[in-house]
SERO-4910 file (N, C-alpha, C, O; in steps of 0.05 Angstrom, whole numbers):
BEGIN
 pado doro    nc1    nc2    nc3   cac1   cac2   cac3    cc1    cc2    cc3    oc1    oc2    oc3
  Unk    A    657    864  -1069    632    851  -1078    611    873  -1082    607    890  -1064
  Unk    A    597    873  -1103    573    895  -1114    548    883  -1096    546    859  -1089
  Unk    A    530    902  -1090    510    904  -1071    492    884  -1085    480    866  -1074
  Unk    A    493    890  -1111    478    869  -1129    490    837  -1123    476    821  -1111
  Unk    A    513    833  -1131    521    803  -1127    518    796  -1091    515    773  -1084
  Unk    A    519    814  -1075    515    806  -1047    492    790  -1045    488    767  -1040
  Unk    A    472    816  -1053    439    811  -1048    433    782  -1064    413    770  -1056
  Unk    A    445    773  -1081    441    745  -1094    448    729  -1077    432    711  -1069
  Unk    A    471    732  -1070    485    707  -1057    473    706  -1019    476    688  -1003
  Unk    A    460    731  -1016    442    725   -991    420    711   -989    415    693   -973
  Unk    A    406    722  -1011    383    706  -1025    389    673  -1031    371    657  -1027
  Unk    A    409    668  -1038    411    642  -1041    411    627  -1015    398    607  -1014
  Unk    A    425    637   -994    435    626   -970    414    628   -956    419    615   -935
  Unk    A    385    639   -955    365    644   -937    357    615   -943    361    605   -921
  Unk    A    350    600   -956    335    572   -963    358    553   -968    361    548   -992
  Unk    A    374    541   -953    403    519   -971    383    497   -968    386    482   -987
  Unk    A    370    491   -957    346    456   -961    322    458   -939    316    476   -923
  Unk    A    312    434   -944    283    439   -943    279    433   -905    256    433   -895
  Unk    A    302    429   -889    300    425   -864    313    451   -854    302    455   -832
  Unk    A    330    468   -859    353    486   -846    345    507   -862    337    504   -885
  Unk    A    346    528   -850    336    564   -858    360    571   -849    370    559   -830
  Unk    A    371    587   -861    393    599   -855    393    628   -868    383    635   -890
  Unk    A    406    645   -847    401    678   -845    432    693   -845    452    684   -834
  Unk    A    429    716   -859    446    731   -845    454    734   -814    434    738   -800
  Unk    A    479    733   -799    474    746   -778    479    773   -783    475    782   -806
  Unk    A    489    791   -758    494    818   -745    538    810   -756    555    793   -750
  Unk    A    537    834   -776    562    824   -794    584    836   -774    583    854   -757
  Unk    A    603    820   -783    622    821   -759    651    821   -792    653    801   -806
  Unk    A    666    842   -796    686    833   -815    705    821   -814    724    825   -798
  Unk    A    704    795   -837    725    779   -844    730    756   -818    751    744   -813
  Unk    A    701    753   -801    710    732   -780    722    711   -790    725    709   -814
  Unk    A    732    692   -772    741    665   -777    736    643   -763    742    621   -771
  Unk    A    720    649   -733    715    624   -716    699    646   -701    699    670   -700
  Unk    A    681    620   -686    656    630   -663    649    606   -646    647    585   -658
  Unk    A    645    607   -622    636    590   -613    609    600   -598    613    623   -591
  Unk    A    587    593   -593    565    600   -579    556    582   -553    558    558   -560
  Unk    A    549    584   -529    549    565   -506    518    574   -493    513    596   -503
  Unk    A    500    569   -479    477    579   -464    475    600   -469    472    618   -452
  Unk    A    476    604   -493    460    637   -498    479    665   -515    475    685   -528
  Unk    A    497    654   -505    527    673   -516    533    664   -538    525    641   -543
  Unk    A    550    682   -558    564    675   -582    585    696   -577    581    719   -569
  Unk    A    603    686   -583    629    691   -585    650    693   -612    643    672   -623
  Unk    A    662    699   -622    673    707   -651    698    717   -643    701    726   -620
  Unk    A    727    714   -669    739    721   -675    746    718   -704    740    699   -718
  Unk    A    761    744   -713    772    757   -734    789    744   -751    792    720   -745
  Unk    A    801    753   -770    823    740   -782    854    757   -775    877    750   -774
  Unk    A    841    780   -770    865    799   -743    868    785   -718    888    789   -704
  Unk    A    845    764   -709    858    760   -677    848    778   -663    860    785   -642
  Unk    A    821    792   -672    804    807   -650    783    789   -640    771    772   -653
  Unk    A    782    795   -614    759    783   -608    732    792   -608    730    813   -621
  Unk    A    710    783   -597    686    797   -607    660    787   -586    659    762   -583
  Unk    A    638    802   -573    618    775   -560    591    794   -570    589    817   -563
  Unk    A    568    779   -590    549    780   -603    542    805   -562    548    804   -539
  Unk    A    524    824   -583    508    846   -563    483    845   -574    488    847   -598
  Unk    A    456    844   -571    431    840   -593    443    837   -628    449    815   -638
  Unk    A    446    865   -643    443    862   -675    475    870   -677    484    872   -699
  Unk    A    494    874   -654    515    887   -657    545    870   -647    541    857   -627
  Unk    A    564    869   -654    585    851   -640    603    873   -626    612    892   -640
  Unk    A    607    872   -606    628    886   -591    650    877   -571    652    860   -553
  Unk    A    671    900   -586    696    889   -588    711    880   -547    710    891   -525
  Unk    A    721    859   -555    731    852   -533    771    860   -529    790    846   -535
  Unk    A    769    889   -518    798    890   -517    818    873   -496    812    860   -476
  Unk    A    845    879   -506    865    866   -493    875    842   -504    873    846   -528
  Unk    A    881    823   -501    890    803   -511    877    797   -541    853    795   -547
  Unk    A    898    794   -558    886    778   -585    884    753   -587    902    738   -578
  Unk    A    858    742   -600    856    711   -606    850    702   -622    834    713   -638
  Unk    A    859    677   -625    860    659   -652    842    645   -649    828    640   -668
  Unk    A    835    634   -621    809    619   -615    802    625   -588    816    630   -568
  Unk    A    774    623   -591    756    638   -561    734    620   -558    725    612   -580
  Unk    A    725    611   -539    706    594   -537    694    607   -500    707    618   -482
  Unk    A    668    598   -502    652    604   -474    631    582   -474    620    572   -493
  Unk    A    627    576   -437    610    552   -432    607    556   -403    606    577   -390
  Unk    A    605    534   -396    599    528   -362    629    535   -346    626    544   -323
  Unk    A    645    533   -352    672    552   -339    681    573   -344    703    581   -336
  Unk    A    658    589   -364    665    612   -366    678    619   -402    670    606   -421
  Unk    A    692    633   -403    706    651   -432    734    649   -427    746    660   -408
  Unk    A    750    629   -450    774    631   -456    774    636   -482    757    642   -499
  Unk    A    807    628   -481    813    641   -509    846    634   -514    862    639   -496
  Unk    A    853    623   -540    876    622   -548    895    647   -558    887    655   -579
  Unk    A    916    660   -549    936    680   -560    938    667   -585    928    646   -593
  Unk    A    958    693   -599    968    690   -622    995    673   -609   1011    663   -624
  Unk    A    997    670   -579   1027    665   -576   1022    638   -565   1037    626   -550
  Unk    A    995    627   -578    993    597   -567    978    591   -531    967    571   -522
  Unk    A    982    615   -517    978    617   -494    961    617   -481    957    641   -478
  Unk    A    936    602   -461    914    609   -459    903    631   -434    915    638   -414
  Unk    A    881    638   -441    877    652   -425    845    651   -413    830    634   -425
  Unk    A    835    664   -396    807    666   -375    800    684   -375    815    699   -362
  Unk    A    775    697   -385    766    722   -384    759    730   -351    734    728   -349
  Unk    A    765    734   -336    766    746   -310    762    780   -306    777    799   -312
  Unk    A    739    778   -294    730    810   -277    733    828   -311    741    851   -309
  Unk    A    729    821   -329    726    836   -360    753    835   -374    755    849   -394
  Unk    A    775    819   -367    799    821   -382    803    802   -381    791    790   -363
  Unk    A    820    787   -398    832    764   -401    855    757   -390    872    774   -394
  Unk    A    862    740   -377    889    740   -355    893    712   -358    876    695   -358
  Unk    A    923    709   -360    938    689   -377    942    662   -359    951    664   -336
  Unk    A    937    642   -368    928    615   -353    965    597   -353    974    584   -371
  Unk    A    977    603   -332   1003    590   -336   1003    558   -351    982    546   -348
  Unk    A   1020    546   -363   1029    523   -369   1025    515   -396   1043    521   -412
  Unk    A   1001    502   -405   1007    491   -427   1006    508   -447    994    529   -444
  Unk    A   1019    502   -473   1009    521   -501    989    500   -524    990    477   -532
  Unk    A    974    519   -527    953    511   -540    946    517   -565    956    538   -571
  Unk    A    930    508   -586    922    514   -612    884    518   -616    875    534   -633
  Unk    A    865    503   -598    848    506   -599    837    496   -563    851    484   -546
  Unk    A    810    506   -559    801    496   -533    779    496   -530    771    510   -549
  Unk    A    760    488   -517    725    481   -513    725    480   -489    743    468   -478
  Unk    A    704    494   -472    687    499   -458    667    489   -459    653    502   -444
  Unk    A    652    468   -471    632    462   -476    627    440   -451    603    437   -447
  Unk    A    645    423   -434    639    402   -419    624    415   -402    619    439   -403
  Unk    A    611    389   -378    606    397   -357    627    401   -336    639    383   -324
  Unk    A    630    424   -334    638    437   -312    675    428   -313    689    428   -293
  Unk    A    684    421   -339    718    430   -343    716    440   -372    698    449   -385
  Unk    A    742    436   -377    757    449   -403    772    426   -413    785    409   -400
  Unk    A    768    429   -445    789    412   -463    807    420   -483    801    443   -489
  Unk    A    830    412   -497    832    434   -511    860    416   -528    866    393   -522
  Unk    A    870    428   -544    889    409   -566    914    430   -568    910    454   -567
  Unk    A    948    415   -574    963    429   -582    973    427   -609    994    436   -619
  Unk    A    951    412   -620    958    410   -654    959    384   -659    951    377   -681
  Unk    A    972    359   -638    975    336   -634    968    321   -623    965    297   -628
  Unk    A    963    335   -598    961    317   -574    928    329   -557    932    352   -549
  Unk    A    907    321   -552    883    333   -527    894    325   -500    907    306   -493
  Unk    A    883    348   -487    890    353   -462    855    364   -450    838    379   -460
  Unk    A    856    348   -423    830    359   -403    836    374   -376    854    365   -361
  Unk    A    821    398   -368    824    402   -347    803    407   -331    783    421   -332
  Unk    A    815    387   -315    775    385   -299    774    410   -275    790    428   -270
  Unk    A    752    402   -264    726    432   -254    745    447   -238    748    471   -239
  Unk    A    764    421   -214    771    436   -190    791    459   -206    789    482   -198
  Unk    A    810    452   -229    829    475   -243    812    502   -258    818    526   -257
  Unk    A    793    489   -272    773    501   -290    749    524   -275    745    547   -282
  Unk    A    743    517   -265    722    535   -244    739    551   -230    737    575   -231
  Unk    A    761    536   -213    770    555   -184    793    575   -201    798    596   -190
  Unk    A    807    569   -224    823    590   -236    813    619   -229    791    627   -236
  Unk    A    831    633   -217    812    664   -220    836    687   -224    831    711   -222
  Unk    A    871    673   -232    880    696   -242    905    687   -229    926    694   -240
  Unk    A    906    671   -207    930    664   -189    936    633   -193    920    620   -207
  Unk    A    956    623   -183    963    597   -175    966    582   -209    966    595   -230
  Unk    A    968    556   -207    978    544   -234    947    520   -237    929    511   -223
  Unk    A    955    519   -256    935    494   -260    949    468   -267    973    468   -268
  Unk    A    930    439   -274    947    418   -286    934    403   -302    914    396   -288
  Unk    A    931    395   -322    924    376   -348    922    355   -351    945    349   -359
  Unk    A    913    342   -351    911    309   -359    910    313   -384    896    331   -394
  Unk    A    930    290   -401    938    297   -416    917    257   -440    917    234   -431
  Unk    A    908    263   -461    892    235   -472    916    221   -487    931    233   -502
  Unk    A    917    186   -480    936    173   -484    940    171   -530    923    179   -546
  Unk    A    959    162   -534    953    153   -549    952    171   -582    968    171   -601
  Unk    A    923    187   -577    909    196   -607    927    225   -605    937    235   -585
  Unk    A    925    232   -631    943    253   -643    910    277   -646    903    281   -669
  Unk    A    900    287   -632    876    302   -637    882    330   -640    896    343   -625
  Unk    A    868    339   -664    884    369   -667    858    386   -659    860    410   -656
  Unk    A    832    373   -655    802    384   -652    791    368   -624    796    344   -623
  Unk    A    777    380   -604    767    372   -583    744    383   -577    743    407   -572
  Unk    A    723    368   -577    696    393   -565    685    363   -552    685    340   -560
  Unk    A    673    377   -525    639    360   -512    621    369   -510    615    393   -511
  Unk    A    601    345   -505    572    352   -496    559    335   -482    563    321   -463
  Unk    A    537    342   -500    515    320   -471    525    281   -478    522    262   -463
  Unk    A    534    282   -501    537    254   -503    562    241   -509    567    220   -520
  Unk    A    580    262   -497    608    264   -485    630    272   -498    629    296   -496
  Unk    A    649    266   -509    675    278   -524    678    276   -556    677    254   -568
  Unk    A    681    297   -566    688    283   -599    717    289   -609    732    303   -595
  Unk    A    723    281   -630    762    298   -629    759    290   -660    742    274   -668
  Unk    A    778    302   -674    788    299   -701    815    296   -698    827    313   -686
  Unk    A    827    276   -706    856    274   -714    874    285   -736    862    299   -752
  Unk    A    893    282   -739    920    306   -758    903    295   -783    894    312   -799
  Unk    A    897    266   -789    892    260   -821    860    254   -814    853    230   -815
  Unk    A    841    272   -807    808    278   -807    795    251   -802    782    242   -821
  Unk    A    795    238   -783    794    223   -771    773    231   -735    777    248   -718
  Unk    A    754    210   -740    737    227   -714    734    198   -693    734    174   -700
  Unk    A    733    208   -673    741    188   -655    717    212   -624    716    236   -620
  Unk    A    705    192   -613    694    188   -592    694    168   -574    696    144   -577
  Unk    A    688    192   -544    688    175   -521    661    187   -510    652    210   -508
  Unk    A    651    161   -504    624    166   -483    621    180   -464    600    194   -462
  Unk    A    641    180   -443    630    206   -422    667    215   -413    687    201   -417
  Unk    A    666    235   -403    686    241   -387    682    257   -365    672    280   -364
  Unk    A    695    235   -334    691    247   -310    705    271   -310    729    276   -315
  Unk    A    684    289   -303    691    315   -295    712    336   -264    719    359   -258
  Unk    A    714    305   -255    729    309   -229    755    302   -230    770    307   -212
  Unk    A    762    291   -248    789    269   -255    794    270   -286    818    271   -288
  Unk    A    787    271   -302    778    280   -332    788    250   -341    801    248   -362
  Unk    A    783    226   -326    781    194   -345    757    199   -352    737    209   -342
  Unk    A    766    184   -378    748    175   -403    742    148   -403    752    129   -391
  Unk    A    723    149   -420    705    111   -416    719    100   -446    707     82   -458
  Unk    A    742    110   -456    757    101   -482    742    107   -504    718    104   -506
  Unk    A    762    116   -522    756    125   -545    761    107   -568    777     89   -572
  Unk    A    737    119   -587    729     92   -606    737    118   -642    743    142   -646
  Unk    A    733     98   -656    740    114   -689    709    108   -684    696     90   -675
  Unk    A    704    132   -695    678    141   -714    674    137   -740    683    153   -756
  Unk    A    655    110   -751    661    105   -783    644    132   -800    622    143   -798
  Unk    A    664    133   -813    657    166   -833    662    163   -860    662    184   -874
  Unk    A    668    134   -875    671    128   -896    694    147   -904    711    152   -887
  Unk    A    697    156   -927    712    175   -944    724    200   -934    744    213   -939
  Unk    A    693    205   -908    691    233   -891    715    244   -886    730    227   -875
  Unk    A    726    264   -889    751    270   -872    745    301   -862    738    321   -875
  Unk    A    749    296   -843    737    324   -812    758    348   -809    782    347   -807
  Unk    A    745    363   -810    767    384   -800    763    396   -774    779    411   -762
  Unk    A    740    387   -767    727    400   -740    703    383   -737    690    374   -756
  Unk    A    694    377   -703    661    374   -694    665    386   -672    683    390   -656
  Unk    A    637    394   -673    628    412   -648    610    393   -637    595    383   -654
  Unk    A    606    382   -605    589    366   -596    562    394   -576    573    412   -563
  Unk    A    542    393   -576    524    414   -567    516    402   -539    528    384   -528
  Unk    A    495    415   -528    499    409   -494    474    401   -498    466    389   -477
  Unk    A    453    402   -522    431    381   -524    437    356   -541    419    343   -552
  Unk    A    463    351   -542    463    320   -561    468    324   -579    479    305   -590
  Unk    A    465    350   -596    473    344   -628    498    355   -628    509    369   -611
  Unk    A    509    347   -653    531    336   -663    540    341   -694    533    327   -713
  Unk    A    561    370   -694    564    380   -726    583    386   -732    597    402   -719
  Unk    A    592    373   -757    617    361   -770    619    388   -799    602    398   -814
  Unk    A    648    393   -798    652    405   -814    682    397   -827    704    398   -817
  Unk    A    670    386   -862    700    371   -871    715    388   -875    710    412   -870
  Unk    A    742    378   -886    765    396   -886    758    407   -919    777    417   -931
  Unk    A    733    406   -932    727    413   -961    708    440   -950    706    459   -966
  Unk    A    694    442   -923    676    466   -913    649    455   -921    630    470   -925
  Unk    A    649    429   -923    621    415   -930    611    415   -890    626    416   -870
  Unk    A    581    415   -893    575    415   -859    553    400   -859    534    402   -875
  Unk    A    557    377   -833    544    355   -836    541    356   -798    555    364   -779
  Unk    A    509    339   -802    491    338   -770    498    301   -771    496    283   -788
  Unk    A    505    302   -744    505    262   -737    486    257   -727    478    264   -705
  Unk    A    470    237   -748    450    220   -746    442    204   -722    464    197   -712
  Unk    A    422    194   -708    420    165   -697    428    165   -679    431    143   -667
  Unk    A    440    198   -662    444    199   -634    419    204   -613    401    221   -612
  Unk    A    425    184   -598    403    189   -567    430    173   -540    453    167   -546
  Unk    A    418    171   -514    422    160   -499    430    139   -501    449    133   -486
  Unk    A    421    119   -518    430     93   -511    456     86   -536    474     69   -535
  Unk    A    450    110   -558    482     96   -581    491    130   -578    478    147   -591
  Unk    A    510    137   -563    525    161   -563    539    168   -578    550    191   -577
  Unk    A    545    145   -603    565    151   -626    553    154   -651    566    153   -672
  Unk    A    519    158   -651    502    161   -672    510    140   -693    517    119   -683
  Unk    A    509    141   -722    498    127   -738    509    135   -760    517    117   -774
  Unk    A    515    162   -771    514    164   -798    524    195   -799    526    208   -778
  Unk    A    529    205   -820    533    238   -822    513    248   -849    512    237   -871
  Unk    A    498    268   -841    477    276   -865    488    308   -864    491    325   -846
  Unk    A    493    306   -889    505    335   -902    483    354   -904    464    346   -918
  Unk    A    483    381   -892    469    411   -888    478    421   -918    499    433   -922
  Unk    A    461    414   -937    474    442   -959    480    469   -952    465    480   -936
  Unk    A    498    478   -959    514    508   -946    515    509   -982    512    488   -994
  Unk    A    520    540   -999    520    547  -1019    547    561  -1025    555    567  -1048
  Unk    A    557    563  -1008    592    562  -1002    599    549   -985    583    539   -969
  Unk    A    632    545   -983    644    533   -958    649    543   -932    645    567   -931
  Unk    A    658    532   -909    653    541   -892    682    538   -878    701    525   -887
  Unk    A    682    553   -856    710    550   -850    702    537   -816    717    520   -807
  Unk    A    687    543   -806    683    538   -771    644    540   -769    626    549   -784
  Unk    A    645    531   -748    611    525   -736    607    513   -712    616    492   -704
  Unk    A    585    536   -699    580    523   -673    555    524   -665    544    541   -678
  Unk    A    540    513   -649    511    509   -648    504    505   -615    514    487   -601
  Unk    A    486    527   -607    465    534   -592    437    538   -590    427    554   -605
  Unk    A    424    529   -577    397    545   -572    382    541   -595    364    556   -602
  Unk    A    390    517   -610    366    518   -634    379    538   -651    363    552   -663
  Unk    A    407    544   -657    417    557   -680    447    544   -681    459    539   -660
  Unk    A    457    540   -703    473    531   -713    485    556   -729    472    562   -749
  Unk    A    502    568   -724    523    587   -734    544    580   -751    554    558   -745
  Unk    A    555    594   -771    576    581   -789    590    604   -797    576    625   -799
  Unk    A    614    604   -803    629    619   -821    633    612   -844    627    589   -846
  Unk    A    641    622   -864    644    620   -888    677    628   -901    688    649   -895
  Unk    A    686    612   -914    711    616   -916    719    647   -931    742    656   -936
  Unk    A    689    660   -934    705    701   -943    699    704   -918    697    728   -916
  Unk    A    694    692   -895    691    704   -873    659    723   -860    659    738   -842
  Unk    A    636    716   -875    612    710   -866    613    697   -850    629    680   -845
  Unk    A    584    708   -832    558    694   -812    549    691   -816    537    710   -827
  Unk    A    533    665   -814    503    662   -812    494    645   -792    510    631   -780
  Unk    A    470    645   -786    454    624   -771    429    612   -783    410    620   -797
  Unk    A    436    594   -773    409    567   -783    397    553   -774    408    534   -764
  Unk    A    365    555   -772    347    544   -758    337    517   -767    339    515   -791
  Unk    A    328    497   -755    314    479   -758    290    473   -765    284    449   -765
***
């Protein structure tokens, strides 16, 4: 890409609508996923490097390669290339025996969730917290839904299914990881490839087209919001996660950006 066609297509992306600013971040090459939690952002590659935002700079997290990495209230995991999960512990990643995995979130209070392409699986605090490198853990495993996407937050679980399909549950005990049952999310036509649920309530959908959309009409009393209102993005997007009053996205050449409110 010529410095000239960059500088356009940055320029375009600084203004996508009249609610959301969106910026370059601190360039990280050819990423493909990030998750951000209380303050951290986290990134990986299309190599399966990992990465954790430093002020304007990303630096590299050796040892284990990953496909997916996520950080929250239990800390920094991360998916192998070999499906395997793992716990960032004392600065290295050290391999979490049992299940194999495809994606995982850190975002609950105080456990872990995470998908093997088919099936979500929870592991609550006492496995999730006390893991520190030894002993095994165990999974509760969600009846039923085929979820290939899992993330929480403050207004409890969201999942996408094999055919983009979004489905929520209102809260999940953190000590036992039951759920208050899970409902379909009407999304019309919508079909999901991912939602990220945030630890202030909001709630962002990204279709399997890289279109990216905020859920409407959520508070306390309707936890399954209302509606999906599409974020113009000026390309597509491949992944997105949102913190702190920024909403982060990748872009399917593998850009960053962030976007303010």
């Amino acid at each position: 890409m010529t410095a000239l066609v960059f500088f356009v297509l940055l320029l375009s992306l600084v203004s996508v609508s009249h609610a959301w600013r969106c910026l370059e971040a601190p360039i990280l090459h050819r990423a493909a996923q990030i998750d951000a939690s209380k303050g951290q952002v986290v990134a990986t590659n299309i190599y399966n490097q990992n990465f954790f935002l430093n002020g304007l700079y990303w630096t590299y997290l050796h040892g284990q390669r990953m496909k997916h990495i996520t950080t929250g209230d239990t800390g920094t995991w991360g998916v192998g290339t070999n499906n395997q999960l793992y716990k960032m512990i004392g600065g290295n990643f050290t391999r979490v025996p049992g299940l194999s995995l495809i994606q995982v979130d850190a975002g609950g209070d105080g456990f872990l969730v995470g998908s093997t392409g088919n099936r979500a699986y929870c592991l609550r605090t006492a496995y999730a917290r006390a893991f520190k490198g030894a002993g095994s853990v165990s999974w509760s495993a969600l009846p039923s839904y085929t979820l290939k996407y899992y993330s929480c937050g403050l207004y409890g679980c969201w999942g996408v299914d094999t055919i983009g399909r979004v489905f929520h549950t209102r809260s999940v005990n953190p000590n036992s990881c039951s759920q208050t049952g899970w409902q379909v999310v009407s999304s019309g036509n919508l079909k999901m490839k991912m939602v990220e649920a945030a630890s202030n309530g909001l709630v962002f959908g990204l279709s399997t087209h890289g279109k990216v959309y905020l859920r409407t009409g959520l508070y306390a009393g309707r936890t399954q919001g209302s509606g999906w209102s599409n974020i113009p993005m000026c390309v597509a997007m491949r992944h997105l996660s949102y913190d702190l009053g920024r909403l982060w996205v990748v872009s399917n050449s593998g850009m960053i950006m962030f976007c303010m409110h």
